[in-house]
ZAMARGU-4260 file (C-alpha; in steps of 0.2 Angstrom, whole numbers, plus 5000, padded with zeros to 4 digits):
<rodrens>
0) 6446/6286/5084 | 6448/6271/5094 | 6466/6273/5098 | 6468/6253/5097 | 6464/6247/5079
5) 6454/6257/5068 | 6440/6249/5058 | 6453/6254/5041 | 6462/6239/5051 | 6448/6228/5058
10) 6439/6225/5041 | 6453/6216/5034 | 6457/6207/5052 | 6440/6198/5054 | 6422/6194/5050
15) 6408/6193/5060 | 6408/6176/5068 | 6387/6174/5066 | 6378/6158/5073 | 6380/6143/5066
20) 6369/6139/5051 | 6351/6131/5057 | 6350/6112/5060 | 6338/6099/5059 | 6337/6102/5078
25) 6336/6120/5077 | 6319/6132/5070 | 6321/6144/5060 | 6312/6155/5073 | 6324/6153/5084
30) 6338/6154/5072 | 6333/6171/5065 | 6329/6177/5087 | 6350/6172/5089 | 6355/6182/5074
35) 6346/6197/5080 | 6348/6197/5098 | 6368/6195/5093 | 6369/6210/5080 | 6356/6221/5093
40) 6374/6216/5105 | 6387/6219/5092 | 6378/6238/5089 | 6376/6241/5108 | 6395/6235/5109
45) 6401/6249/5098 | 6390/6263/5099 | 6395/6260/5117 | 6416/6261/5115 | 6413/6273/5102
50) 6405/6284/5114 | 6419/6280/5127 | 6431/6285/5115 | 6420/6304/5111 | 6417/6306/5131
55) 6436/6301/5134 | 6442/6318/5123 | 6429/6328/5133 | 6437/6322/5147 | 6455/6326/5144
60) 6450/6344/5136 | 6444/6345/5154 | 6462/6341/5161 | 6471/6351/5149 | 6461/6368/5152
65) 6455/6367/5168 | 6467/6356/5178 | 6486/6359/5174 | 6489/6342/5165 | 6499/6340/5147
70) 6496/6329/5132 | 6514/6322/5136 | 6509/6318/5153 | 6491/6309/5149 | 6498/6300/5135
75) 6512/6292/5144 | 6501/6287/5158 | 6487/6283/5144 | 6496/6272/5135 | 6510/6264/5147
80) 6495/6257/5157 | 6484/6252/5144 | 6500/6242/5136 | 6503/6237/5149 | 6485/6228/5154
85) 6483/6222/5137 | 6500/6211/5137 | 6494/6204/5155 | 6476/6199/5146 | 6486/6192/5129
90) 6496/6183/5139 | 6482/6177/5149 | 6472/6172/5135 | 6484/6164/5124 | 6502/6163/5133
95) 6520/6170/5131 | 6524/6163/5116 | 6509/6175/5107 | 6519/6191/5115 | 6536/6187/5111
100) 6532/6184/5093 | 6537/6201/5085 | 6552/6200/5096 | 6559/6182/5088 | 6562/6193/5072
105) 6572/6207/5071 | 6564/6213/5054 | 6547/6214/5063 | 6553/6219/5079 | 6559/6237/5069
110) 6542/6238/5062 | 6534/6236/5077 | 6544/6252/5084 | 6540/6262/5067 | 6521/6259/5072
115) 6520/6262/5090 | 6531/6277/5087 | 6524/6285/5073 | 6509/6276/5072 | 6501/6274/5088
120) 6509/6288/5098 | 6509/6298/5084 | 6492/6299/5085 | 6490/6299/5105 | 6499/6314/5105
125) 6492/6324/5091 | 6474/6319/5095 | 6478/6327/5113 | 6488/6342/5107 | 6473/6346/5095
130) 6462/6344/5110 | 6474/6355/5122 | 6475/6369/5109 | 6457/6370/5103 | 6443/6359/5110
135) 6438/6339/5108 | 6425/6342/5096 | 6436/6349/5082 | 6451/6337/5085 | 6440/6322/5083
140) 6432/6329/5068 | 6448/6333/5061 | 6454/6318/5064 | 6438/6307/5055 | 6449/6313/5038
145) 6463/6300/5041 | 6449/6288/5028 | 6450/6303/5015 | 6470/6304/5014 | 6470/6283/5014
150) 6459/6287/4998 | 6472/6297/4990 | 6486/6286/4995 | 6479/6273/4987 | 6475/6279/4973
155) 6491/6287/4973 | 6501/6271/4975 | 6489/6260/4963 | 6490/6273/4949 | 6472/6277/4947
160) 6461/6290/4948 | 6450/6289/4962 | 6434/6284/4959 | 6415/6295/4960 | 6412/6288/4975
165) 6430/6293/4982 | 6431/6311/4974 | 6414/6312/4982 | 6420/6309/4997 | 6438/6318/4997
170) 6425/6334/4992 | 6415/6331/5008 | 6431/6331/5019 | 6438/6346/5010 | 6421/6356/5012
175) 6419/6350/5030 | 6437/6353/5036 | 6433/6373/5026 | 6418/6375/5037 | 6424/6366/5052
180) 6437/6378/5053 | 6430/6395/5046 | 6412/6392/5054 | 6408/6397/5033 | 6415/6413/5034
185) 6431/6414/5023 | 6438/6432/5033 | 6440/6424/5049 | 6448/6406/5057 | 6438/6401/5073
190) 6451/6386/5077 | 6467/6391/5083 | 6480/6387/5071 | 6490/6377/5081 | 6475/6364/5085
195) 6471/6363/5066 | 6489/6360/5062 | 6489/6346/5077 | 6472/6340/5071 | 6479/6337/5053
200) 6493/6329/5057 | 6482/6315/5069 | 6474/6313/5052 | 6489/6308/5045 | 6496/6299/5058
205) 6479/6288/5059 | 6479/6286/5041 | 6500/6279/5044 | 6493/6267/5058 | 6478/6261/5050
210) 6487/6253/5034 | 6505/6250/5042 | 6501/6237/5054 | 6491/6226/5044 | 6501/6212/5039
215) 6508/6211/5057 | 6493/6209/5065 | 6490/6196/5053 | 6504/6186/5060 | 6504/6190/5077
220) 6487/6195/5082 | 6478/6213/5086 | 6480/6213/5104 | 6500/6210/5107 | 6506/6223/5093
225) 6493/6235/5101 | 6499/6230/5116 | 6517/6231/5113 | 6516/6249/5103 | 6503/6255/5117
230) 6518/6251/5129 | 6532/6255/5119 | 6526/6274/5114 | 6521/6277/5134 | 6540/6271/5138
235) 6545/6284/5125 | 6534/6297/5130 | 6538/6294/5148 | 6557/6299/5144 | 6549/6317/5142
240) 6535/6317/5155 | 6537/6300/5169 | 6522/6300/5178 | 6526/6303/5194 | 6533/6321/5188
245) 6516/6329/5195 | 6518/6345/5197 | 6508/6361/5191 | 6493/6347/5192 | 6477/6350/5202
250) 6475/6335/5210 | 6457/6331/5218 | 6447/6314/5219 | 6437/6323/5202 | 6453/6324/5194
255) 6457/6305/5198 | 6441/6298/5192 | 6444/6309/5177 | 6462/6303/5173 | 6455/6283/5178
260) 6438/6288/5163 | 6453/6291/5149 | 6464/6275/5153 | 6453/6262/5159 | 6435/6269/5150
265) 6441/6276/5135 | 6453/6266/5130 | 6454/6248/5137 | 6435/6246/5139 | 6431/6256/5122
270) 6446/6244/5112 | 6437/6230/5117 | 6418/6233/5115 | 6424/6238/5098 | 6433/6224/5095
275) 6421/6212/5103 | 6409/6221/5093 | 6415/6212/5076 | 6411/6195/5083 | 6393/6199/5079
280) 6393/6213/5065 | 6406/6218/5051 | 6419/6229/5051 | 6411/6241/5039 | 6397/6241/5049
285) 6405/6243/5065 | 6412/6258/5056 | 6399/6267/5050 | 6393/6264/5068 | 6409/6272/5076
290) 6405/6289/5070 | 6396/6292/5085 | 6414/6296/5092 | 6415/6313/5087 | 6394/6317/5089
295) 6396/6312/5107 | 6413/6322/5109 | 6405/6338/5100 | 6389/6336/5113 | 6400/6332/5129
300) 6407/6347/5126 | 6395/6359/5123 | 6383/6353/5136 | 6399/6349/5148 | 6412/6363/5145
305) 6400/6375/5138 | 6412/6376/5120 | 6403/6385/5108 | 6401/6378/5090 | 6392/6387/5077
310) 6378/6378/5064 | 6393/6379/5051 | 6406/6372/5063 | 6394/6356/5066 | 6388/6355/5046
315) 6408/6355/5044 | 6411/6341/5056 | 6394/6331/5048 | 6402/6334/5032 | 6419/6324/5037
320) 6408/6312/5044 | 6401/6311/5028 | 6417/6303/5021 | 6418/6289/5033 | 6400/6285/5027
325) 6402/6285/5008 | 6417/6275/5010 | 6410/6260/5020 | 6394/6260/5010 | 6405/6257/4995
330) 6411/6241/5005 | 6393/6238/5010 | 6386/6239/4992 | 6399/6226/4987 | 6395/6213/4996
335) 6404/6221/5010 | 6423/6216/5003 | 6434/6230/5011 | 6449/6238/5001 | 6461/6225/4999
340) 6478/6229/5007 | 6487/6221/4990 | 6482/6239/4987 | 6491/6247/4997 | 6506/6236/5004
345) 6521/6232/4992 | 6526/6213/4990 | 6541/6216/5002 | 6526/6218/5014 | 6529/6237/5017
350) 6520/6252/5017
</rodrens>
């Protein structure tokens, strides 16, 4: 996913901020033209990140396989520059006092390690290890079933058995994951173990980041506790990979625009098209349109790096795209109200 907020988060950070109600002075013609032209933008805003976000994975596979970089090594650089640039426009936009805010409290500021720790770069780095071990298609796919295990959590942690609509799609993600993995035949894995493993566990990770953070971005706002956690998990990750150890790296002006696509492209641009996106459309909507993620990333690498992916394989990952789909139509069909995170969060505020 996005690697910034996930829609989990954004649909109970915002609603779509629509035009104002017509007026005496305005038509109705022209009232309906603005609400159109501006969910016609706030589609082309996400299918566009969401597609950065696929091609970005392509990209890095590229890296990995063919030109001597580590997952350690792009996730410290990823993420220590996009930090980074985010704090520089936070503060620019809103001042110091919005990125000192988690650091006034000491309660919040060791939350705010817990996620960008195992939160954010926990799923930097398992996402990339998936990718480095198997192929960008299959490590976004795998990791579309972080929504399937937020299912179980909560209906785990409220006591309930989860509903049709929910076991529906907790049986599309199991299926999927079965075919995605097997390509349909149950003799043979086509996924190396090690990349499923890493795949499953950026599942979890994103599941952990998608309903810890909630209540701080509440309080402080999206951008400086992405920010801080994009900054903070580079500095840790830096510890065992600083950027300027190089070596073992094919470095040519490719390469550079390759490594400049992943920070700059498909992260920064791609956290705030979709971001920018639920100013004009809602977050369930903006979800169900970010599944173009993984589409893009299967067709980058097959048409790109020539990756092979059998008619099972694809059904599989279409099948875990499934369950992102059922999910937000349930939030669609009720008036799009999201799950509440009363659900999930303790009154202490906690996980």
């Amino acid at each position: 996913m996005g690697y910034g907020v996930s829609p989990g988060t954004l649909a109970i950070l915002k609603e779509p901020r629509y035009p104002k109600p017509v007026s005496a002075t305005t038509s109705p013609f022209r009232f309906a033209q603005r609400i159109t032209t501006g969910r016609v933008l706030g589609y082309a805003m996400v299918l566009t990140g969401a597609t950065l976000w696929g091609l970005s994975g392509t990209a890095a596979q590229q890296l990995f396989q063919w030109d001597g970089f580590t997952p350690t090594w792009l996730v410290t650089v990823r993420m220590g520059i996009s930090g980074i640039l985010l704090l520089a426009i936070t503060w620019s936009r809103l001042g110091g006092h919005a990125i000192s805010g988690p650091w006034r409290e000491p309660t919040q500021l060791l939350r705010l390690w817990i996620f960008a720790l195992l939160g954010l770069l926990g799923v930097q780095y398992s996402y990339m290890a998936s990718i480095r071990l198997g192929n960008a298609a299959t490590a976004t796919f795998l990791q579309y079933l972080g929504p399937a295990l937020i299912v179980l959590y909560v209906a785990v942690h409220s006591r309930r058995w989860p509903s049709r609509r929910e076991l529906l799609a907790l049986s599309l993600a199991v299926a999927g994951t079965f075919l995605l993995v097997t390509n349909g035949s149950i003799h043979a894995v086509v996924v190396p173990a090690s990349a499923v493993v890493w795949g499953l566990v950026s599942a979890v990770t994103l599941a952990f980041y998608t309903l810890f953070p909630a209540n701080m971005m509440r309080r402080y706002g999206t951008l400086p506790i992405i920010g801080w956690a994009m900054f903070l998990g580079g500095l840790v990750c830096s510890l065992a990979a600083p950027p300027w150890r190089v070596q073992g790296q094919h470095w040519t002006m490719g390469v550079l625009l390759l490594v400049g696509f992943v920070v700059i492209f498909g992260t920064l641009l791609a956290f705030y098209l979709y971001l920018a996106s639920t100013r004009y459309i809602s977050a369930t909507e903006a979800g169900l349109a970010a599944c173009v993620e993984p589409l893009s990333a299967a067709g980058a690498s097959v048409l790109w790096l020539h990756t092979h992916l059998g008619i099972a394989t694809l059904l599989g990952g279409l099948s875990i795209l499934g369950t992102v789909v059922v999910l937000n139509l349930r939030n669609w069909t009720s008036k799009n109200q999201p799950i509440r995170m009363s659900e999930v969060h303790s009154p202490r505020g906690g996980p």
